[in-house]
N, C-alpha and C positions, 0 to 999 in steps of 0.2 A: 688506441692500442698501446699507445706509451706511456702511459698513465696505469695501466695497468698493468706493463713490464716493471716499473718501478717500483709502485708496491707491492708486488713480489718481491723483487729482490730486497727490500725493505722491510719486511716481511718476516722472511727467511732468516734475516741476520738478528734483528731483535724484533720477537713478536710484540707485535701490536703499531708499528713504527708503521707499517704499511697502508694500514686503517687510519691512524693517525692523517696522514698523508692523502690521503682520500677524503679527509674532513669529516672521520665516524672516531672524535678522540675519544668518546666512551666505549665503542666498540673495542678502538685499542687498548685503553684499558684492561678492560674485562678479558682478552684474549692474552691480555701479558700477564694478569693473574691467574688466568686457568691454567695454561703453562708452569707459572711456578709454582704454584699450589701441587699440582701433579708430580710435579719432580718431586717436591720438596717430599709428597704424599710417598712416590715409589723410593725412596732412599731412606725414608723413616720406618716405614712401616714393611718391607720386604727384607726377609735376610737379607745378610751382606753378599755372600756370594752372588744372589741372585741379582740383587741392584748391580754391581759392582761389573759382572759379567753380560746384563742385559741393558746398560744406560744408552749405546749407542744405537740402539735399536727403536730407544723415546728418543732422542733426538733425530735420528729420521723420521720419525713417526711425526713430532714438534713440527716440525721443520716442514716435511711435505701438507699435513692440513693449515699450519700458519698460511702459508705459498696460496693452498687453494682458496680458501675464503678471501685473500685480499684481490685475488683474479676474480672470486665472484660476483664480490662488493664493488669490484674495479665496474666490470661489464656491468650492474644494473646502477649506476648513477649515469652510463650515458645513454641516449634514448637512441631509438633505432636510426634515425638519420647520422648518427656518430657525433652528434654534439653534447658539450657534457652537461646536463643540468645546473650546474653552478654558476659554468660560463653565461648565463641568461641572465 
């Protein structure tokens, strides 16, 4: 369960850090690019007001599915007796 509080909070702060951390560095990757790509996509291409007035809205939004995929990915790397695949 600690392993998967961490990469949440890992997570959260810079996506892909939490996956990383779980030993999925391509996963991390990819979720640190979808993130910026997104942003980058909603500030380029959305008027100004609307980026401008709606960006804390993607970062909750960032921020809450980064959180839950690194708890999901957390929970399926340990097997049901709570030991973690790696560890073997």
């Amino acid at each position: 369960m600690r392993r998967s509080i961490v990469a949440v909070v890992l997570n959260c702060v810079i996506p892909g850090a939490g996956l990383w951390y779980l030993g999925k560095p391509a996963w991390g990757l990819v979720n640190l690019l979808v993130v910026v790509l997104l942003a980058l996509g909603g500030v380029l291409l959305l008027p100004q007001e609307i980026s401008h007035n709606s960006i804390h809205y993607f970062v909750l939004g960032s921020v809450a599915a980064c959180g839950g995929l690194a708890h999901h990915v957390a929970l399926r790397t340990l097997r049901p007796d709570g030991v973690s695949e790696q560890s073997r």
